[in-house]
Residue, then its C-alpha position, 0 to 999 in steps of 0.5 A: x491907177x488900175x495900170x499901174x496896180x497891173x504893172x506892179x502885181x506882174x512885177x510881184x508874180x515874177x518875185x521881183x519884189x523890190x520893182x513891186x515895192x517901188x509901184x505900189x509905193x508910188x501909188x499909195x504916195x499919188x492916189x489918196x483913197x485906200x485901196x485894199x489890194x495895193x495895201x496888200x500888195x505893198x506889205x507883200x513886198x515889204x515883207x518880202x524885202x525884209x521890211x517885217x514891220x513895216x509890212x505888219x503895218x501895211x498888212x493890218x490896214x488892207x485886213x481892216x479894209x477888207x478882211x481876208x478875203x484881201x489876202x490870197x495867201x495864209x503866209x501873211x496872214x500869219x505875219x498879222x495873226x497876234x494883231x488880228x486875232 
């Protein structure tokens, strides 16, 4: 699971969202277990893809998961902030 959470957060950082989205999406298909970072990650890159709803989704459960300190950037924090606060 972690190689390929690896290979899509590098994809990420290179703004290849569309590469991104396609990994973590195969991850959350395969892997049951909700994990925090590839929830973020996947509504990251949703959002990035133009996916607003889509990423809200994704955002508010790695943020019930974990809370902020999931998130390494304010930008989507606030995409979630009116279903959060």
């Amino acid at each position: 699971m972690w190689t390929l959470a690896a290979i899509g957060d590098s994809h990420y950082m290179l703004r290849e969202f569309v590469s991104a989205r396609g990994i973590f999406e195969q991850m959350l298909n395969e892997y049951k277990e909700m994990n925090p970072f590839v929830l973020v990650r996947y509504g990251e890159c949703l959002y990035e893809t133009g996916d607003i709803e889509g990423a809200r989704k994704y955002l508010v459960a790695a943020y019930e998961l974990e809370g902020e300190d999931v998130f390494d950037n304010d930008k989507y924090l606030k995409v979630i902030s009116d279903l959060i606060s």
